[in-house]
Backbone bond lengths (Angstrom), bond angles and torsions (degrees), N, CA, C in turn:
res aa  C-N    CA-C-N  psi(-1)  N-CA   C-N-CA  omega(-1)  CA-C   N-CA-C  phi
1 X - - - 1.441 - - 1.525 107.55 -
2 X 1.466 112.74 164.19 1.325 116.84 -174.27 1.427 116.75 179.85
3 X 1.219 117.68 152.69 1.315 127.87 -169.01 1.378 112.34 -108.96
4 X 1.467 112.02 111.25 1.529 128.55 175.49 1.854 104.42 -110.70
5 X 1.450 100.85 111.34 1.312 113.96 -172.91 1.330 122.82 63.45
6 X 1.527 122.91 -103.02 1.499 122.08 165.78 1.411 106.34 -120.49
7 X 1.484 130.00 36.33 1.182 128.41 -173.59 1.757 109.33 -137.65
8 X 1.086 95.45 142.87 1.898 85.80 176.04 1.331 107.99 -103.46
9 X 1.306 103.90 154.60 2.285 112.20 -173.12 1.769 70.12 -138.77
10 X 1.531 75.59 173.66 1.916 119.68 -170.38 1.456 84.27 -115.33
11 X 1.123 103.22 156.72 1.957 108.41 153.44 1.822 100.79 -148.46
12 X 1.355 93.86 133.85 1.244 118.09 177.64 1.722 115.70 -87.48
13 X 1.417 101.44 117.34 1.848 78.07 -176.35 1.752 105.30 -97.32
14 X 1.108 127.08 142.15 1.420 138.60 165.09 1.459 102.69 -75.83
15 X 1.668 92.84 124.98 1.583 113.95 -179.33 1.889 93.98 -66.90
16 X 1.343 99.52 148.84 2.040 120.16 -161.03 1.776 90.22 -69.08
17 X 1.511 132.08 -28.79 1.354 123.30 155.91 0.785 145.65 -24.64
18 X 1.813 98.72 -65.70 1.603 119.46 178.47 1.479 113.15 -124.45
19 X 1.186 92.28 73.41 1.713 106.24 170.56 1.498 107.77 -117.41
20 X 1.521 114.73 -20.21 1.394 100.88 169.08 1.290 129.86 -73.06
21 X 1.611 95.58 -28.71 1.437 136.42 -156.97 1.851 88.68 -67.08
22 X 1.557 102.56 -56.79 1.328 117.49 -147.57 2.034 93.92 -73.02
23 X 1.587 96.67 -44.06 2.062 100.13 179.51 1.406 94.84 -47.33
24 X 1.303 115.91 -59.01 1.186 103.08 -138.40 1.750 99.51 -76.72
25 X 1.407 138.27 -23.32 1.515 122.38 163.62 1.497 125.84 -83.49
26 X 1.600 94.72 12.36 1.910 100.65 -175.65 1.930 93.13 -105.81
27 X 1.817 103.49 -20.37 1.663 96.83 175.64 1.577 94.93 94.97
28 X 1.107 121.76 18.92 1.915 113.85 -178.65 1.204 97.38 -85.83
29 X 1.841 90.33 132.12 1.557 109.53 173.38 1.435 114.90 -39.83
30 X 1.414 113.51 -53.77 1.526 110.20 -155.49 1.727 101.49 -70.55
31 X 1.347 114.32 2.45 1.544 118.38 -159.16 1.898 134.15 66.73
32 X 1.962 90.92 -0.02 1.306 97.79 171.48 1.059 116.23 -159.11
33 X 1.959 116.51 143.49 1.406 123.94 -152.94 0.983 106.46 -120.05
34 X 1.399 134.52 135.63 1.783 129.68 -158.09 1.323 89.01 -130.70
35 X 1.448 132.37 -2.00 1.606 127.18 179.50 1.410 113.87 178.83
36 X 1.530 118.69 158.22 1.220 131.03 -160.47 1.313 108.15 -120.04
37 X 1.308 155.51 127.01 1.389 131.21 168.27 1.306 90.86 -133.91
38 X 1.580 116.71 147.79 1.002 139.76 162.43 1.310 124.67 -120.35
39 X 1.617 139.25 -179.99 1.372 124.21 -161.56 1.796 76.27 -127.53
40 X 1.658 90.60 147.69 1.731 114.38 177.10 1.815 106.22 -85.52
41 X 1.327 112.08 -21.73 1.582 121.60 163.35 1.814 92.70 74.33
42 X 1.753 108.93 47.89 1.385 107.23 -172.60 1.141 100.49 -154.14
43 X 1.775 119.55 148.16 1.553 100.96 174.00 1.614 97.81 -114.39
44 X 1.549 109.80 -2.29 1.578 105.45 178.33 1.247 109.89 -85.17
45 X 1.744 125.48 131.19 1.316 153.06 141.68 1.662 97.17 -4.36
46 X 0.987 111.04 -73.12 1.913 119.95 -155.79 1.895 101.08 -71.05
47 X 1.452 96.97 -40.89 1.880 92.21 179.15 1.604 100.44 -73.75
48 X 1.569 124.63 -18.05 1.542 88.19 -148.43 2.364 73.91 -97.96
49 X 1.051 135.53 20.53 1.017 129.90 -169.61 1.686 93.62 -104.22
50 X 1.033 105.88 -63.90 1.946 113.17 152.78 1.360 106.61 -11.93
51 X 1.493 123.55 -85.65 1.269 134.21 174.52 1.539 131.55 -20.08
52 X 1.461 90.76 -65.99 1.212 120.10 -165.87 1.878 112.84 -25.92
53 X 0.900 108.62 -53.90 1.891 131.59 -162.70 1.663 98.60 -62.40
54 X 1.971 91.70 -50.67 1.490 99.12 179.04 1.529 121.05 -44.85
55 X 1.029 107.44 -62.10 1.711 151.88 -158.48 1.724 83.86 -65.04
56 X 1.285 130.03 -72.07 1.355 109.19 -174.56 1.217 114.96 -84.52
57 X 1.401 164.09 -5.15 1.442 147.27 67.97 2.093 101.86 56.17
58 X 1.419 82.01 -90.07 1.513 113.85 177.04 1.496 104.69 -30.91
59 X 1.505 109.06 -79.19 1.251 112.30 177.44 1.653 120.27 -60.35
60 X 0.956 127.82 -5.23 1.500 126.57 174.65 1.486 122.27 -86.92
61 X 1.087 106.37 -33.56 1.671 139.48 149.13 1.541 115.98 -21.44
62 X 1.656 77.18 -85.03 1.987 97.99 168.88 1.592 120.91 -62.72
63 X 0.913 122.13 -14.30 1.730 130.73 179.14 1.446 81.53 -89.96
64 X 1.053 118.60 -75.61 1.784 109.80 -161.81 1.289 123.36 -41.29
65 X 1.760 115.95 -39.16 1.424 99.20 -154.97 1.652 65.57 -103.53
66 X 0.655 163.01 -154.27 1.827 169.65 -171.67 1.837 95.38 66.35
67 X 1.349 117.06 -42.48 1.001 119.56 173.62 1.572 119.55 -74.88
68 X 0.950 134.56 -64.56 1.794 160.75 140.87 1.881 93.73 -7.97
69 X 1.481 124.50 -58.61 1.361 122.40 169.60 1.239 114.02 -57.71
70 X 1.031 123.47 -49.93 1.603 130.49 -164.45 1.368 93.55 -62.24
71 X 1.995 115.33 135.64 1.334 156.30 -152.40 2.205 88.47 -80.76
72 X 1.408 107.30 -60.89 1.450 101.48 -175.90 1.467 114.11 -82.53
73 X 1.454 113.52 -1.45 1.885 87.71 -166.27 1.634 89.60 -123.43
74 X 1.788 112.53 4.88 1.615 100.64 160.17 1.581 122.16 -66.28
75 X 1.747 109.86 -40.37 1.404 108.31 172.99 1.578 121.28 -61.22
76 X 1.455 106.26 -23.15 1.720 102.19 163.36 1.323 105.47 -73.71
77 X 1.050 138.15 -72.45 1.512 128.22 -164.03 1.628 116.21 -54.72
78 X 1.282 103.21 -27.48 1.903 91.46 -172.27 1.852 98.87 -87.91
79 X 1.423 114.25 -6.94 1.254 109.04 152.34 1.117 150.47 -98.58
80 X 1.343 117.48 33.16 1.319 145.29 -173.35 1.424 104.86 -105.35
């Protein structure tokens, strides 16, 4: 967790594996994503700690099925 301005965000880190995996279905320029941050939409300490669990939850969600859609990294996963 962390405080950007007067608001707290989560940041998600992308395992060093699937960071290409992850740029390339999030659309990152550089073609690779080493982290996710999102905003907790809170400036209190105690709500954005509340949040927190949700919020990366949330984001694990969206990596998965973003991943699971994607044309090259379905033939990795259904072969696992």
């Amino acid at each position: 967790m962390l405080k950007r301005g007067n608001s707290y965000s989560v940041r998600f880190n992308v395992p060093e594996d699937r960071r290409a995996d992850v740029g390339k279905v999030f659309g990152a320029k550089s073609g690779m994503k080493d982290e996710i941050v999102r905003t907790l939409g809170t400036r209190d300490y105690r709500e954005a700690v509340k949040g927190r669990d949700a919020a990366l939850e949330a984001i694990r969600k969206e990596v998965n099925a973003k991943l699971i859609d994607a044309p090259s990294t379905r033939d990795y996963i259904s072969s696992q």
